[in-house]
N, C-alpha and C positions, 0 to 999 in steps of 0.2 A: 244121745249117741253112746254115752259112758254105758249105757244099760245092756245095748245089743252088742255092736261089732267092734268098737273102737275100743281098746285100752287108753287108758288117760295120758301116756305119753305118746299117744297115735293121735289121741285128740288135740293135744298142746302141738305136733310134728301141724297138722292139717291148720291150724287157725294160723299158727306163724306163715308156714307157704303162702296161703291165700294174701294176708295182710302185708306180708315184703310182695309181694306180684301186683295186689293194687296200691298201694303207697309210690311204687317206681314209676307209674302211670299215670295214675291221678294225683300225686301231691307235689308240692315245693319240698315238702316237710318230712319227717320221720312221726310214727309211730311210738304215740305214748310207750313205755314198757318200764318197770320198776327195777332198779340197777340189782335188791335186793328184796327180798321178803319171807319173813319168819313165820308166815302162815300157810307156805307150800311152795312146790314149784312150778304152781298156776303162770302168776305173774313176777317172777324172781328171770331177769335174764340171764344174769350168771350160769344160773342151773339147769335154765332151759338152752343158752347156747352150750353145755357142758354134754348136755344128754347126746345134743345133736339136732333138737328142733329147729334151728336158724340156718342150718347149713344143706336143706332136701330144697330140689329143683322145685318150680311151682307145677302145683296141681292143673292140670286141664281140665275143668269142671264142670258134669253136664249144664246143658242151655235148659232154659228157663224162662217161660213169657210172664211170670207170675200170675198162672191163672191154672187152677185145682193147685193136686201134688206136687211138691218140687222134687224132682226126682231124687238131688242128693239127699235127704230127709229118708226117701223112700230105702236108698242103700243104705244107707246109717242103721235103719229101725222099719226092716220089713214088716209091711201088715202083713195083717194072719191071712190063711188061707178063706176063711170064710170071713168077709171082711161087715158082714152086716151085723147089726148092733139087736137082741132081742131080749124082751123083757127077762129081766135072772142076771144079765151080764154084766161083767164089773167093767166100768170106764173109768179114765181119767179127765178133767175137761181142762183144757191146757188155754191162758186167756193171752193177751194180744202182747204181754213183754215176757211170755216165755216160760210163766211161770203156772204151777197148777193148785187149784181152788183147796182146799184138806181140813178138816177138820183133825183138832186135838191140842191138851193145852189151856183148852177154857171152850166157851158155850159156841164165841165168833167162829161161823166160817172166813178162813182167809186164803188169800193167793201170796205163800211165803218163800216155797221153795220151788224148782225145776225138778226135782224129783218124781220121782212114781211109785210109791213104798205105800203101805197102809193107811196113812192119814189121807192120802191125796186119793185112793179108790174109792168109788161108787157103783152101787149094787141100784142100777133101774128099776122100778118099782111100779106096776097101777097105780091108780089112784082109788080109794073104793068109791070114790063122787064121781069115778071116770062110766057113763054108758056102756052097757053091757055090749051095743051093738059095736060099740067100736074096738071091743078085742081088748088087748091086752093082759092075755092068758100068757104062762110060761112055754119062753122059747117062739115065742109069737115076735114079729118083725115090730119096731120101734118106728113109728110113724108119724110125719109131719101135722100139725094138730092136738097130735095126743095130748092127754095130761097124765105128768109120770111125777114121783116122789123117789127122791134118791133116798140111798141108804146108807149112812157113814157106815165104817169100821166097829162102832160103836153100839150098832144094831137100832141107831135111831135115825130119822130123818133129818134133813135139813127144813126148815119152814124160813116163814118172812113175816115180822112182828109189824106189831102198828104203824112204827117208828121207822121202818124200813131196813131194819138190821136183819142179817140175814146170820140164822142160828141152827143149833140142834135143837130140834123139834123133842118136847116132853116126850117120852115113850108111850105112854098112856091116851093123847090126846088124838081127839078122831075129826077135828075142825079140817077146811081147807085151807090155814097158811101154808102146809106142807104139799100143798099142789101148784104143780105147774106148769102152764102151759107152752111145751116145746115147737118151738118153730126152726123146720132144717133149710136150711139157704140150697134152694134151688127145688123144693120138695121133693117128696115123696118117701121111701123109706131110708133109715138112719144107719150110713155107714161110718167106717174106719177115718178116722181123718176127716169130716163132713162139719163144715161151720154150722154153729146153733145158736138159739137167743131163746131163752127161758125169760118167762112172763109170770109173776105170782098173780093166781087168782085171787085174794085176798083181797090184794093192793090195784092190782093191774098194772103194776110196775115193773119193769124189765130189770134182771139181774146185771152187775157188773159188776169191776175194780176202777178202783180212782187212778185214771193215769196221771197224775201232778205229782203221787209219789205221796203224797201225804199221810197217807192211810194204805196198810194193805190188809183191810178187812173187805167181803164181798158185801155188795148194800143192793137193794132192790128202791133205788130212788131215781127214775130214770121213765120216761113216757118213748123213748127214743130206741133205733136200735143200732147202736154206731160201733166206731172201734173198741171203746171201752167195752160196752156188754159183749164181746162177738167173745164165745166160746170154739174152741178146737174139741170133739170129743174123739177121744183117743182109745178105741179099744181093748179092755185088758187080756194076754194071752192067757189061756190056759196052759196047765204042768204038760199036757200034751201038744199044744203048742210050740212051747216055747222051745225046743230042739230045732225043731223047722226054720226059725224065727232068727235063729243063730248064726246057723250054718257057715253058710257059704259067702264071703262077703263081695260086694259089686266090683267094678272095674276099679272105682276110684279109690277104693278103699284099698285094692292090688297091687295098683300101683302104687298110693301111697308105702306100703311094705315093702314094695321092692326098690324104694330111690330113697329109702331110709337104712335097706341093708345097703346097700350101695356105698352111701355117704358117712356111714357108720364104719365100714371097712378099715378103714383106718382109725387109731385113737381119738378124738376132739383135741382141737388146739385148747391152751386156757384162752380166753378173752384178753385180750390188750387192753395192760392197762393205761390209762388216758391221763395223760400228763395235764398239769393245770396250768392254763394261759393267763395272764395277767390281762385286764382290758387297757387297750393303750390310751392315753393321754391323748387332748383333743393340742395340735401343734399348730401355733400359731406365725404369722414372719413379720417384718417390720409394718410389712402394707396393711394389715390385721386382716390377712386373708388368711382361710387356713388348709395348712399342706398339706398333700396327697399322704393319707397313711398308708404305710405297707398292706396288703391284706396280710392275715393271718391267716395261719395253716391249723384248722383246728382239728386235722386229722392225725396230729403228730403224736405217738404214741413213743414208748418210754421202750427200749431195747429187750427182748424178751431176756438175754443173758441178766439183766439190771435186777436188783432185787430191791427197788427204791418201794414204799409204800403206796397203795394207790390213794390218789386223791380226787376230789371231786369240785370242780369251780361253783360257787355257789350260785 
C-alpha cells in the first residue's frame, strides 16, 4: 500500500481504526502495542496516538467472501490497465506471509522483505527447451503450462540445484535447472494478482518458502502444491503506467482522509499518563476465609495539570 496510495501515517491511521473496531467486538482484551520504540513510529503508541492515528472513527470496509481480488488490495494498489502478464514483463511474486521472493546479497533466492524494489523483480523469460509450437515469443500472453525462466535484476536466472536450493543460475549455462514449469490456479492465461505454483523441471519439485519461520530462503523440495508454494504474481507497472496507477484513490482511502482531517482539527491530547497500582494482598478473617477485595480501578490516570513521572507496573 506504502508504494501506491497510502502515506505511511495513512497506513499507521487505517491499521489502528480497523484493529480498535475489531478488538471492541471480538475480544475481552486490548491489542498488543509498544508503549515505546526507537525504531519508528510503526509501533511506538506514544507517537502514533501523538500523530492522531488512535483517535479516526472506524473505517467501513469493503465486503469480501475471500475468493479472487479483495477489493481493499485492489484500492490500495490499482492493477494496471492492461492486467495480462506477457513474456518481457517484470513481475513480483509475492508468497503466502506477505512477503516477495528477490534475489541479492549472495547466490540464495529468498523471500525477505514485502517490498517491490529491484531485488524482488522479475523479467519472464522462454525457455529455449520450451516447443516452438507453444509460443512464447516477446509480448506473447504467459500461459498456463508454459515453461518460463525468470530473470533477476542481475541479468541471470534463477535455477534449482540437485539439493533443492533455489539459486542464481550461472550466466553461462544452458542446462534445464533454470526451467520451470508454471501452473496458473484456475488456467488459462497469466494475469495481475493470478495465484501460481512453479514446478523445476530438473527436480520435478515444486518451489516454496518454509512457513515454520526457520529459514527464509526459497527451496524447490516439495512434490505438493499447498500454502507454502502458492505464489501471488504481481504485475510490474511501467514509467507510463505508473501515473494511472496513482491517481485517484477509492472511497476507503477518501474517507480515511477526510475523518483524519477531521479528528486532526484540533491539536492531539498527550497520552495519559498511567499511574502505578500496587497488586493487593490476598486478606484473610479469623474463619480463614478470604475477604471481598475492593476491585481496582486500573483506569486511574495521574491529573493532566501533575507533572509526576510516568511509570509503568511491571
Amino acid at each position: 500500500a506504502r508504494h501506491r496510495c497510502l502515506l505511511d501515517q495513512e497506513a499507521r491511521t487505517m491499521f489502528a481504526s480497523v484493529q480498535l473496531s475489531s478488538y471492541s467486538k471480538a475480544s475481552h482484551g486490548w491489542f498488543f502495542w509498544n508503549w515505546a520504540d526507537a525504531h519508528g513510529t510503526d509501533w511506538d503508541w506514544q507517537r502514533s496516538y501523538g500523530e492522531g492515528a488512535m483517535s479516526v472513527p472506524s473505517l467501513p470496509l469493503p465486503s469480501w467472501d475471500g475468493i479472487g481480488v479483495d477489493p481493499l488490495e485492489e484500492e490500495l494498489d490499482p492493477s494496471p490497465q492492461d492486467t495480462v502478464i506477457h513474456y518481457g514483463d517484470g513481475i513480483f511474486l509475492r508468497a503466502f506471509h506477505g512477503r516477495h521472493i528477490d534475489v541479492g546479497g549472495g547466490p540464495r533466492v529468498c523471500a525477505r522483505w514485502a517490498d517491490r524494489g529491484d531485488w524482488q523483480r522479475f523479467v519472464v523469460c522462454a525457455s529455449a527447451n520450451q516447443p516452438a509450437s507453444t509460443g512464447g515469443g516477446r509480448h506473447q500472453a504467459v500461459r498456463d503450462g508454459d515453461v518460463v525462466r525468470l530473470r533477476a535484476h542481475s541479468g541471470r536466472f534463477i535455477s534449482v540445484s540437485e539439493h533443492g536450493e533455489v539459486v542464481e543460475h550461472p550466466q553461462a549455462a544452458t542446462d534445464s535447472s533454470a526451467d520451470l514449469i508454471l501452473h496458473v490456479e484456475c488456467s488459462g492465461q497469466l494475469h495481475h494478482r493470478n495465484t501460481i505454483f512453479l514446478r523445476s523441471c530438473s527436480t520435478s519439485c515444486t518451489l516454496g518458502v518454509d512457513g515454520s519461520g526457520k529459514d527464509n530462503g526459497v527451496r524447490a523440495c516439495w512434490s505438493d502444491c499447498g500454502e507454502w508454494q502458492r505464489f501471488v504474481a504481481e504485475k510490474a507497472c511501467t514509467r507510463r503506467e505508473r501515473p494511472a496507477r496513482t491517481a485517484q484513490p477509492g472511497k476507503t482511502v477518501a474517507l480515511l482522509r477526510k475523518r483524519s482531517a477531521e479528528s486532526m482539527s484540533s491539536t492531539p491530547c498527550t497520552p495519559p499518563k498511567l499511574l502505578r497500582v500496587a497488586t493487593p494482598l490476598r486478606l484473610v478473617g479469623d474463619d480463614e476465609e478470604s475477604l471481598a477485595t475492593k476491585q481496582l480501578d486500573f483506569e486511574r490516570h495521574v491529573p493532566q495539570a501533575a507533572e509526576a513521572p510516568h511509570q509503568i507496573a511491571p
